[in-house]
C-alpha positions as CSV (number, residue, x, y, z in Angstrom):
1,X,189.2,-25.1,59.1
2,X,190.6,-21.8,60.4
3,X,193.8,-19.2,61.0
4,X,194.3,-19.9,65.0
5,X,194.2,-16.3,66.1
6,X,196.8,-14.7,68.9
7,X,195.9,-16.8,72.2
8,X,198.0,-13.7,74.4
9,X,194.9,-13.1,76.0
10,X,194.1,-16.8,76.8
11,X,196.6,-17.8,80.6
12,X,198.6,-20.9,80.4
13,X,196.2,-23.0,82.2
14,X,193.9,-22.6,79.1
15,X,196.1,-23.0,76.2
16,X,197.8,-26.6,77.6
17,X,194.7,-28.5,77.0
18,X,193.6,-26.2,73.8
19,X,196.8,-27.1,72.1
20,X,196.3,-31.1,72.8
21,X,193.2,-30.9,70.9
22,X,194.9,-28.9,67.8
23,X,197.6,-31.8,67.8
24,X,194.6,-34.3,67.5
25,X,193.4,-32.4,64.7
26,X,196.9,-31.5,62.6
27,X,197.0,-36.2,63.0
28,X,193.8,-36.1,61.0
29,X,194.4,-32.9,58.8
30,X,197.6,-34.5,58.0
31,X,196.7,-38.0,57.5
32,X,193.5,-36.2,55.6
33,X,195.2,-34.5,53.6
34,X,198.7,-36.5,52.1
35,X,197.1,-39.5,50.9
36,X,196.5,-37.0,47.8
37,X,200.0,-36.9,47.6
38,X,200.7,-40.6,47.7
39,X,197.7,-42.0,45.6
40,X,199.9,-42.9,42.9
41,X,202.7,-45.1,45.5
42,X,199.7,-46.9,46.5
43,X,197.7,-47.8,43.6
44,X,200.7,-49.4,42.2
45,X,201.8,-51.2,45.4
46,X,198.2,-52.9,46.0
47,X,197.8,-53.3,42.3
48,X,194.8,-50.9,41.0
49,X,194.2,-47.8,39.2
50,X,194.8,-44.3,40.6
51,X,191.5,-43.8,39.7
52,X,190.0,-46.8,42.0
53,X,193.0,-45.8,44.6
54,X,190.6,-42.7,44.7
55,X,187.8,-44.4,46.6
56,X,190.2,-44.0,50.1
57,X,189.1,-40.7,49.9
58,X,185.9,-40.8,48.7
59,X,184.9,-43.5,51.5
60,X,186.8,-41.9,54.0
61,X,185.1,-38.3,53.5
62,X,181.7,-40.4,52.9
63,X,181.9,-42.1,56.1
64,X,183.0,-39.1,57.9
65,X,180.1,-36.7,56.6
66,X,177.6,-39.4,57.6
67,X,178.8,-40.6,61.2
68,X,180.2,-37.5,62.8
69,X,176.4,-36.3,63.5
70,X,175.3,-39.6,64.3
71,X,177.9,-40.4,66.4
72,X,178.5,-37.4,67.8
73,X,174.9,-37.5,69.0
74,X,174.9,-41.0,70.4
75,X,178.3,-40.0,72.6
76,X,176.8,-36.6,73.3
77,X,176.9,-37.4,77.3
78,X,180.2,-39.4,77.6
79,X,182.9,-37.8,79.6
80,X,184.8,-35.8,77.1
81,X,188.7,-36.4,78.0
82,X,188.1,-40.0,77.8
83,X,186.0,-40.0,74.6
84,X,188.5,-37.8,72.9
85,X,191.2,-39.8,73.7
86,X,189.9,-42.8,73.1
87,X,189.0,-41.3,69.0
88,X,193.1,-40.4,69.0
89,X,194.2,-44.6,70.4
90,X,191.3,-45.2,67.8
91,X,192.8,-43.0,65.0
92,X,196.4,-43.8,65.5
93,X,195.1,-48.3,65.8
94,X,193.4,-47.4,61.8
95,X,197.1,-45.7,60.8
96,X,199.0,-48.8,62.1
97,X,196.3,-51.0,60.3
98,X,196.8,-48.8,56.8
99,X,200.4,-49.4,57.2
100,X,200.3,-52.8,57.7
101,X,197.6,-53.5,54.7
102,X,197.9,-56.1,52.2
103,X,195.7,-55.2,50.0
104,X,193.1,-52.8,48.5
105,X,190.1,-53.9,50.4
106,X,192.2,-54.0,53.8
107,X,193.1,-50.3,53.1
108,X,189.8,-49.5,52.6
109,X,188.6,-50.7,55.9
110,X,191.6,-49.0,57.5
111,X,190.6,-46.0,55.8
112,X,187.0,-46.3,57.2
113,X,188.0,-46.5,61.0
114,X,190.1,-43.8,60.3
115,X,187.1,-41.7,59.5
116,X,184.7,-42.4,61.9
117,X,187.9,-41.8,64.8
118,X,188.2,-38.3,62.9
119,X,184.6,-37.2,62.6
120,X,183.7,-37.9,66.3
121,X,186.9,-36.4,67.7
122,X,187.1,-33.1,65.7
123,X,183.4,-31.5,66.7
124,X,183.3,-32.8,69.7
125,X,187.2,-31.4,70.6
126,X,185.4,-27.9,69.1
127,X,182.4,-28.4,71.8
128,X,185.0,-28.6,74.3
129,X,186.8,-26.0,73.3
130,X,184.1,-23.4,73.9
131,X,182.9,-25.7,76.6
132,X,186.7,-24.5,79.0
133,X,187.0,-21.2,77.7
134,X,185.3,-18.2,79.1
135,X,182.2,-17.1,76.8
136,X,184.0,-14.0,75.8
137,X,187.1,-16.3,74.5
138,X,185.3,-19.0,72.9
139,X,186.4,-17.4,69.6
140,X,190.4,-17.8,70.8
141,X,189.8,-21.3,72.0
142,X,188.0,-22.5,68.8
143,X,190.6,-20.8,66.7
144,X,193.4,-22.7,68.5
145,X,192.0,-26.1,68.6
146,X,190.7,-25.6,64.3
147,X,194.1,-24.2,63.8
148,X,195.5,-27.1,64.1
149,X,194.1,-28.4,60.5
150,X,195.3,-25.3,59.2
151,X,198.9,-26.6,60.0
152,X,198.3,-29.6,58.5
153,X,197.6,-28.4,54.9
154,X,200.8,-26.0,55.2
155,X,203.0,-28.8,57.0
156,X,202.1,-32.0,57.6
157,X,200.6,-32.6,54.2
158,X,204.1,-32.0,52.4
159,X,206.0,-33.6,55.2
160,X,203.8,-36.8,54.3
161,X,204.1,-36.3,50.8
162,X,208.1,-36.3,51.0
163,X,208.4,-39.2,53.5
164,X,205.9,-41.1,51.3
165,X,208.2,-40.5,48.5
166,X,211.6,-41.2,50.1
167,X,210.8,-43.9,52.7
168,X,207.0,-45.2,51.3
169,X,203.9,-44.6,51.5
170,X,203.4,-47.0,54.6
171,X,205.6,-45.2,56.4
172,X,203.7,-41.9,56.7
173,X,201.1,-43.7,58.3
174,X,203.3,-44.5,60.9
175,X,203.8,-41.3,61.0
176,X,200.6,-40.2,61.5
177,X,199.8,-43.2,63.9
178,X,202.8,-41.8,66.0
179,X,201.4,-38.0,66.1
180,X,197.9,-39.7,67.0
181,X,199.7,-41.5,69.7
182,X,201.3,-38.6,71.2
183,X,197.8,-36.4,71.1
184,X,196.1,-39.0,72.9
185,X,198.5,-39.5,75.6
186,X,199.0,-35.6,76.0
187,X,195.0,-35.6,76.1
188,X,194.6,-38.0,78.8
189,X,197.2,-35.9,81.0
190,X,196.2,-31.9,80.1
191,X,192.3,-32.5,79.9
192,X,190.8,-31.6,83.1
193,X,189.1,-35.2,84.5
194,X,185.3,-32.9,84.4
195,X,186.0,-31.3,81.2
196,X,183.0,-30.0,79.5
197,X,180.9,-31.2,82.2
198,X,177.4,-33.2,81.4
199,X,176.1,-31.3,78.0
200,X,172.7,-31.6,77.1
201,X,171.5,-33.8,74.5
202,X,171.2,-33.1,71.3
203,X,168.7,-35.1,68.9
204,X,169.1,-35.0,64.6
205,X,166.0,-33.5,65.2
206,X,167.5,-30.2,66.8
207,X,170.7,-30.5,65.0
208,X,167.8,-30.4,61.0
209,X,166.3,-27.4,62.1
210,X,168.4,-24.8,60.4
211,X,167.9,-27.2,56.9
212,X,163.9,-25.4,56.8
213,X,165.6,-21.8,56.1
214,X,165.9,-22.2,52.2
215,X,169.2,-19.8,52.2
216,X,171.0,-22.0,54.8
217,X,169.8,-24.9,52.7
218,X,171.0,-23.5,49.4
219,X,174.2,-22.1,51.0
220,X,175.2,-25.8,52.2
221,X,174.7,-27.4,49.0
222,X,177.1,-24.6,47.7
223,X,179.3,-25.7,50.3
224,X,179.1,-28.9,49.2
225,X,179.9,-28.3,45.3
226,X,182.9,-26.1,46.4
227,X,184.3,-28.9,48.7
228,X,183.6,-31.3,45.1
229,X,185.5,-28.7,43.0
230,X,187.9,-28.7,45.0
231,X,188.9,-32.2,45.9
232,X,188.4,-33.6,42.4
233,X,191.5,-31.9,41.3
234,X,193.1,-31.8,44.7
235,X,192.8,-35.8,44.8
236,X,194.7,-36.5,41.8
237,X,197.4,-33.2,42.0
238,X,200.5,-35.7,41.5
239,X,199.1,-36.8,38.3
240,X,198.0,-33.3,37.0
241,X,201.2,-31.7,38.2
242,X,203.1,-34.3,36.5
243,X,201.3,-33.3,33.2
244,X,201.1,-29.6,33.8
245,X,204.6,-28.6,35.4
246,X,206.9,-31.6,34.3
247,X,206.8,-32.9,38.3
248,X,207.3,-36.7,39.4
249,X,206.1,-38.0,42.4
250,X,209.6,-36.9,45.1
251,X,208.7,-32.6,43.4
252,X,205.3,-32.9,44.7
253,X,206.1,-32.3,48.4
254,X,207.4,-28.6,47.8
255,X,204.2,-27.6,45.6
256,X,201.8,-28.7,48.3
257,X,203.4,-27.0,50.4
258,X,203.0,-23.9,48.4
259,X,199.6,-24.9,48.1
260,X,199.4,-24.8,51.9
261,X,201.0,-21.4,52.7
262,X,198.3,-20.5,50.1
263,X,195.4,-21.9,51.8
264,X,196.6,-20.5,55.2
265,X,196.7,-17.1,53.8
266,X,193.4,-17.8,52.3
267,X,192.1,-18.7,55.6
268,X,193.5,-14.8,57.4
269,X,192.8,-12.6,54.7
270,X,189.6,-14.1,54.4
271,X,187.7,-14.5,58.0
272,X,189.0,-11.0,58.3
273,X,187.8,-9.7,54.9
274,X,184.6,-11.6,56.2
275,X,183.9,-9.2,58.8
276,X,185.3,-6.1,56.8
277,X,183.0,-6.6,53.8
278,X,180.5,-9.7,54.9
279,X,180.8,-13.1,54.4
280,X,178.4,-13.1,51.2
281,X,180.7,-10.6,49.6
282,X,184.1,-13.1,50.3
283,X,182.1,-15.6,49.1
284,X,180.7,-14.0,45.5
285,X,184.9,-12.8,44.9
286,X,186.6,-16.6,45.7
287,X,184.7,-19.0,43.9
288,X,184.7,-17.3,40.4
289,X,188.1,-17.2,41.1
290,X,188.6,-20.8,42.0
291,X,186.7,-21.7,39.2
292,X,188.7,-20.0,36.7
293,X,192.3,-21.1,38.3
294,X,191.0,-24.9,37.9
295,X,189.7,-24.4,34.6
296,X,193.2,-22.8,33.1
297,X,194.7,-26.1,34.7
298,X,192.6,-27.5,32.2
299,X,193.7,-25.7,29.5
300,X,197.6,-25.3,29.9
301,X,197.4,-29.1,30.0
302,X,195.5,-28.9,27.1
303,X,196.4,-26.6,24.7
304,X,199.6,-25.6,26.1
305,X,203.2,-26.8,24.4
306,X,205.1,-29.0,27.1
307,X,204.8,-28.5,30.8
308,X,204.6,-25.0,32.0
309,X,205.9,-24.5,35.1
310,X,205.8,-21.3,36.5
311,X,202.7,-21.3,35.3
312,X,201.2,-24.0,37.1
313,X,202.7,-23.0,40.2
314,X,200.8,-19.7,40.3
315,X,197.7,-21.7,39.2
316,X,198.9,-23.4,42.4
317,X,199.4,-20.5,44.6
318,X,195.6,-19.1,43.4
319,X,194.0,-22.4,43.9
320,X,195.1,-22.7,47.5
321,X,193.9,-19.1,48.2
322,X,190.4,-18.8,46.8
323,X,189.4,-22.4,47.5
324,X,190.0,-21.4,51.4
325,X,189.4,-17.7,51.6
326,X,185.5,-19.3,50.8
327,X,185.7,-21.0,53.9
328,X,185.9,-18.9,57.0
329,X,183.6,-16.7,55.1
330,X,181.0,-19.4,54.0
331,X,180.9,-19.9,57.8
332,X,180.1,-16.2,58.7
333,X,177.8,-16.1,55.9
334,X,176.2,-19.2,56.9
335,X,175.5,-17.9,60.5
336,X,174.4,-14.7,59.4
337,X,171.6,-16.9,57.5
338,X,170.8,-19.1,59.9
339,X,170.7,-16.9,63.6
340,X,173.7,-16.7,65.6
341,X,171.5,-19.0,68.1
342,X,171.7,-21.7,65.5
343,X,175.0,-21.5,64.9
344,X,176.7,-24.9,66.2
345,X,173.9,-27.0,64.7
346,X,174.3,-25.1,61.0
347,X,178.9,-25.4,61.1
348,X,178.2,-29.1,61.9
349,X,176.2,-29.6,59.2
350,X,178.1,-27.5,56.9
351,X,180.7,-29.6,57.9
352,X,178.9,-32.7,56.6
353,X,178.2,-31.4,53.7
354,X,182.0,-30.6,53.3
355,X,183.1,-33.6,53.7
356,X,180.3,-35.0,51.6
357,X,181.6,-33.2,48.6
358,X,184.9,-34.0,49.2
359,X,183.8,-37.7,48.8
360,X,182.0,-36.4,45.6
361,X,184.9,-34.6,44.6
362,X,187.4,-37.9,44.7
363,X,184.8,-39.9,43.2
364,X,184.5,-37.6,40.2
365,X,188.0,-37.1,39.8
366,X,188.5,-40.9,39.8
367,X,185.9,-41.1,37.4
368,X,187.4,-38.1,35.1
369,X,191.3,-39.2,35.1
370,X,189.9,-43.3,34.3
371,X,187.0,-42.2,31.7
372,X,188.3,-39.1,29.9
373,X,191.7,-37.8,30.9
374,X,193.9,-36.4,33.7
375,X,193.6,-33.3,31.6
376,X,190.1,-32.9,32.3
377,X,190.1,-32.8,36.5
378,X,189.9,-28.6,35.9
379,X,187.4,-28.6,34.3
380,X,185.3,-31.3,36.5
381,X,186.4,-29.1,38.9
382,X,185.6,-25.5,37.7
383,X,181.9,-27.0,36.4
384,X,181.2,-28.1,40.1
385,X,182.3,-24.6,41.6
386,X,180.1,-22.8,38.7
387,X,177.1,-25.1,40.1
388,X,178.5,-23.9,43.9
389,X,178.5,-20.3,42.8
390,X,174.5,-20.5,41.2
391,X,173.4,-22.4,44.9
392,X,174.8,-19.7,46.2
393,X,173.2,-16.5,44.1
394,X,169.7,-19.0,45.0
395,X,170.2,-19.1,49.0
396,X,170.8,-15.2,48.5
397,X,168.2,-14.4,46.7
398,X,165.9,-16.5,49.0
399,X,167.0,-14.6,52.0
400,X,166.4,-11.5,50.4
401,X,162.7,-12.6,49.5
402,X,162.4,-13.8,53.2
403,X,162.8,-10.6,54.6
């Protein structure tokens, strides 16, 4: 996920099609994202835990981590404006099917189709991307399209989170089914008919190779502990705001989206620290920070006397930041590591592994709030991000032996 940089430089003819691709991806940041937001709506309405509501995360992060290569691989030479918008009509038909659910299990499945639209659309609409820009603007194009999810966490998450509470929870997946809707059809009309051309294949062979450089190794699995901090306390914030700040359900809304602005700025100040200072550096300053913002979570819910707001909304504000100034520079960093002519096959599977912890992350959280207590999801959260932060010192210290 990534700030979209200024496009000036990128004519009109370029930014039409860039832009229907970022839509597609703000449908599945957003639909992503608010089901955190509405956990609570739905476990009630379909009659199970908010722990067990948890698994339509977890399986939907699972499922993406695992099929985006695979089918990303198998589609590798299908025409590209038909194949993305064919994910969208897919996406929005899994949305539709959420909203009209009847029970858990039917969610579930909803949830699943949802995932496999999302992780076949989004590196494949980041291929293309590169794919219609000029070599020298690759960067711009990228930025655009991945900007999109940024938009998501800052809007479309709250927006869902306040029609969830107002109007439903069924009715922000219409919602999102509408937005998916409205990508595909402006996909099928701004992609040019030969867009991207005939790529060549790529086998999981190819796409493994970076996984033999131990610091690219190590550095994933930090990714994939951050992405489990994270989550676990991300997945059940109605619950832990509601213990920590005195929040219901219909407050949440606003605090995600300060969470959002957060993340955003998190994002800009740090891709460009990133190339300031090095990604390494980025990444040694955000996760002890992280780690200690979830783990005073913990404690004010705790320890401290009643709900403390303004405290938990800074806690908020800090959480957002670190948690995504890590990931533009975990991306550098990663690069760095693993050879700049590596580079697609190591963010894809940095992406896997992202997505694979957030699926961690959910399931641990479910575990943590059903098991122990809702109090607890900080500190399942900052003991994941100290586990992140010791991959991480390993994978350095590796590539420091290697050379």
């Amino acid at each position: 996920m990534a700030i979209a940089q200024s496009s000036s430089e990128l004519s009109p003819a370029w930014r039409v099609p860039l832009y229907w691709m970022s839509s597609g991806a703000f449908a599945i940041g957003t639909e992503g994202f608010m089901i955190a937001a509405i956990l609570p709506q739905i476990a009630g309405d379909v009659g199970v835990t908010v722990g067990s509501a948890g698994l339509l995360v977890s399986a939907f992060t699972l499922t993406y981590a695992v099929t985006s290569p695979l089918l990303t691989t198998l589609t590798w030479r299908l025409d590209r404006r038909r194949l993305l918008t064919a994910c969208m009509l897919v996406f929005a038909a899994g949305n539709v099917m959420a909203a009209m659910a009847g029970s858990f299990l039917e969610l579930l499945v909803a949830r699943l189709v949802m995932a496999m639209a999302a992780g076949l659309f989004v590196p494949n609409a980041n291929a293309l991307a590169g794919a219609l820009a000029p070599s020298e603007k690759r960067g711009q194009a990228l930025a655009i399209v991945t900007g999109g999810l940024s938009a998501a966490v800052a809007l479309g998450v709250p927006a869902g989170a306040f029609i969830g509470a107002h109007l439903g929870w069924r009715v922000t997946f219409v919602a999102v089914s509408i937005l998916a809707v409205i990508a595909a059809t402006g996909l099928a009309i701004g992609l040019p008919k030969d867009a991207g051309g005939t790529p060549k294949a790529m086998t999981l062979r190819e796409r493994a190779k970076p996984l033999r450089d131990a610091s690219v190794t190590f550095g994933l699995f930090a990714t994939f502990l951050w992405a489990a901090g994270t989550y676990s306390a991300y997945t059940y914030v109605s619950p832990l705001l509601l213990k920590t700040a005195g929040l219901g359900h219909d407050q949440v809304s606003p605090v995600l989206f300060l969470w959002g602005v957060s993340a955003c700025i998190g994002l800009a100040i740090g891709g460009r620290a990133a190339d300031r200072f090095g990604g390494g550096w980025v990444v040694a300053m955000s996760l002890p920070t992280l780690m200690l913002a979830l783990l005073f979570f913990s404690a004010i819910a705790e320890w401290a006397a009643g709900p403390h707001l303004v405290v938990a909304l800074s806690l908020v504000a800090v959480w957002g930041f670190s948690a995504w100034a890590f990931f533009p520079a975990q991306q550098s960093h990663l690069i760095g590591a693993g050879g700049v002519g590596n580079a697609p096959i190591t963010l894809s599977l940095n992406a896997s592994f992202q997505y694979a912890g957030f699926a961690l992350g959910a399931f641990l959280g479910g575990v943590t709030v059903d098991k122990i207590s809702v109090t607890a999801l900080g500190l399942t959260g900052a003991l994941c991000v100290l586990l992140a932060i010791l991959f991480d010192q390993v994978g350095k210290r590796a590539a420091i032996r290697a050379t």
